[in-house]
BAZAKE-283582 format. One line per 2 residues: number of its first residue (from 1); their letters; for each residue x, y negated, z of C-alpha. Coordinates in steps of 0.001 Angstrom, whole numbers, plus 500000, padded with zeros to 6 digits. Example, Ala and Ser with C-alpha at 12.3 -4.5 7.8 and 13.67 -1.06 7.14 Angstrom:
REM BAZAKE-283582
1) AS) 512300,504500,507800; 513670,501060,507140
END
This chain:
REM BAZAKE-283582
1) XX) 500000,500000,500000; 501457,496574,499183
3) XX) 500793,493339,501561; 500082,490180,500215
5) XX) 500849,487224,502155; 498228,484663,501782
7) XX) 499744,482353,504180; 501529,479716,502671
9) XX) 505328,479244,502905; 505502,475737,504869
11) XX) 503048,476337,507356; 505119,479574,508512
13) XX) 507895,477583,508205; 505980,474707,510243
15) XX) 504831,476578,513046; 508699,478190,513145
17) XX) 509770,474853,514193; 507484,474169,516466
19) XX) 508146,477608,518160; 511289,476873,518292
21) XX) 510885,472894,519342; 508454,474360,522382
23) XX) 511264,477050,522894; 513393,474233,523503
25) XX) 511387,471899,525574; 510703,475651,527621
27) XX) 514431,475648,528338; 514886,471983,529075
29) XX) 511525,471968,531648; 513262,475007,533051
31) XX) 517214,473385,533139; 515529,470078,534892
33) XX) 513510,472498,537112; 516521,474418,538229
35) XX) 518293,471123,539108; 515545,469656,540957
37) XX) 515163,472607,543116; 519232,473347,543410
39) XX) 519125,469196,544117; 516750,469341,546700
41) XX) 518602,472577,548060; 521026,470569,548701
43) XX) 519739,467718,549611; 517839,469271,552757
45) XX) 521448,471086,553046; 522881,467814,553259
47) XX) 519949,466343,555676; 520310,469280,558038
49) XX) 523889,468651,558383; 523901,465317,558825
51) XX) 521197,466089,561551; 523447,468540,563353
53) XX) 526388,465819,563210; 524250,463668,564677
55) XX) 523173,465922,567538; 526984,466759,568091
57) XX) 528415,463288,568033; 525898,462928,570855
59) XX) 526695,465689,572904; 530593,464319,571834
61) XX) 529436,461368,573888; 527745,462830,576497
63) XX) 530916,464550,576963; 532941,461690,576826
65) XX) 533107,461021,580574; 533606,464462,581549
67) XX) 536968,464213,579130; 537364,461298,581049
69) XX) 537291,463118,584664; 539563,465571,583149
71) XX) 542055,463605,581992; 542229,461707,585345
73) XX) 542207,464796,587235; 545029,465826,585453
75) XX) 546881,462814,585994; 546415,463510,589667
77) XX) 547366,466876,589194; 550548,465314,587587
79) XX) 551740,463039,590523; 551120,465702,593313
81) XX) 553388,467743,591162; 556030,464736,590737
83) XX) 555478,464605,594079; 556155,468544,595786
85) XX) 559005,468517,593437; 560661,465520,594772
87) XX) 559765,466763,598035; 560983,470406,596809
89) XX) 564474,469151,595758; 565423,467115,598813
91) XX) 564109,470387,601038; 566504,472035,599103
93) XX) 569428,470865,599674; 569123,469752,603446
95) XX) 568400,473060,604127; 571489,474684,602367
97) XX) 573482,473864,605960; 570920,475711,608217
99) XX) 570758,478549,606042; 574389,478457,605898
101) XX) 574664,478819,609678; 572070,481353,609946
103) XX) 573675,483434,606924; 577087,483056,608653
105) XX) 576514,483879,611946; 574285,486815,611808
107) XX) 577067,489368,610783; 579644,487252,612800
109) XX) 581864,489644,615469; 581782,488556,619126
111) XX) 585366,488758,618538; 585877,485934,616161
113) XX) 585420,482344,616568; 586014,479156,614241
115) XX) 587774,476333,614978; 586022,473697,612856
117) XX) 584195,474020,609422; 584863,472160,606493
119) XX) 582735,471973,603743; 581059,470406,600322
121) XX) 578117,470930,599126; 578088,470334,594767
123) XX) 574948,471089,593017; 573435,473367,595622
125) XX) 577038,475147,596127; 578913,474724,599392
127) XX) 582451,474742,599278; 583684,476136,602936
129) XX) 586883,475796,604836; 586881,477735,607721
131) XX) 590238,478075,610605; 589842,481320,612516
133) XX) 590735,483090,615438; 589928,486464,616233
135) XX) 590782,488803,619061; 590293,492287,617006
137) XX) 592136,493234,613571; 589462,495217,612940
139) XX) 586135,493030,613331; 588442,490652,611437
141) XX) 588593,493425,608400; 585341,493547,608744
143) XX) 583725,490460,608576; 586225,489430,605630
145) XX) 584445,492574,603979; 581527,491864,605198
147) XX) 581524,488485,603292; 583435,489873,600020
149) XX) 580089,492332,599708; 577882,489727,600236
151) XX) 576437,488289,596953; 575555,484876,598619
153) XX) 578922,484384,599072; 582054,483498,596048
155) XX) 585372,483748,596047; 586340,484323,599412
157) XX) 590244,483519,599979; 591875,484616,603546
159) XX) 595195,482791,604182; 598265,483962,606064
161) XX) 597523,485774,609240; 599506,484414,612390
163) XX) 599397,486900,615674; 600398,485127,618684
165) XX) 600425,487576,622030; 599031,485480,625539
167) XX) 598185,486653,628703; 594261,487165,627042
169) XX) 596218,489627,624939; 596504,488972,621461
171) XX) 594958,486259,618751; 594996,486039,614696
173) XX) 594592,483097,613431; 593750,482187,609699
175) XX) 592444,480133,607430; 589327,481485,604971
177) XX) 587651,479453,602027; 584439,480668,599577
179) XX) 581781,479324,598616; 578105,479933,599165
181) XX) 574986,480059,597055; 571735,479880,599708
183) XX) 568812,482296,598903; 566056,479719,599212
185) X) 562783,480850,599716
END
């Protein structure tokens, strides 16, 4: 069977371009559509954030004194530290003597005796002279070992030994320098 088109050529051709001019006002209605709504996507994204700054920069200033408090709290903080420590490093070294006494005397022999100390204390280090006399070689030995052992104390240095006999019976006399590092608590 053949088909005859009775339909003439230039209204086919006519309603061809207007399919295709609605085709294309379709897509543009649909292009400006999906901007407006993407547009006002954003612009609500835009409002909402703007809210949320605004409800933080208030909270921000709500918060504003507490930072405030803080900050002088820790300024107080600050001195009272300024202040133990100054009060820290001047217990510090006046109590390098008394623990130096304490230190040196509690091993000390009945036997032994000083006959003046000498010292200097340098950056928390106490230089000490000592002239002794002792009655017994052997508390004498020991102490002197007693104070090479001893990890407060440096560079212990006995000096010549003199023995002189008297009526008390004998005496040894010497000199001893180190130097001593206090434990502090």
């Amino acid at each position: 069977m053949i088909k005859i088109n009775l339909i003439p050529v230039e209204y086919i051709e006519k309603l061809d371009k207007r399919a295709i001019l609605a085709k294309g006002i379709l897509i543009a209605v649909l292009a400006v559509a999906v901007v407006f709504v993407i547009s006002g996507w954003y612009f609500n994204k835009a409002m909402a954030l703007e809210s949320k700054a605004g409800q933080l920069e208030t909270e921000l200033k709500g918060l504003q004194g507490d930072v405030e408090k803080a900050k002088a709290i820790e300024a107080q903080i600050a001195e009272v530290q300024r202040y133990l420590n100054s009060i820290a490093s001047i217990t510090r070294g006046r109590m390098v003597y008394p623990y130096f006494m304490q230190d040196l005397l509690a091993n000390l022999p009945g036997t032994i005796w000083f006959g003046g100390i000498g010292t200097t204390l340098k950056s928390g280090t106490l230089s000490v002279t000592l002239p002794v006399s002792s009655r017994s070689t052997y508390d004498l030995a020991y102490w002197i070992n007693y104070l090479e052992t001893d990890p407060r104390y440096a560079e212990v240095t006995l000096g010549p030994i003199n023995v002189s006999e008297s009526a008390d019976g004998k005496t040894l006399t010497t000199g001893v320098t180190m130097k001593y590092t206090p434990k502090i608590k």
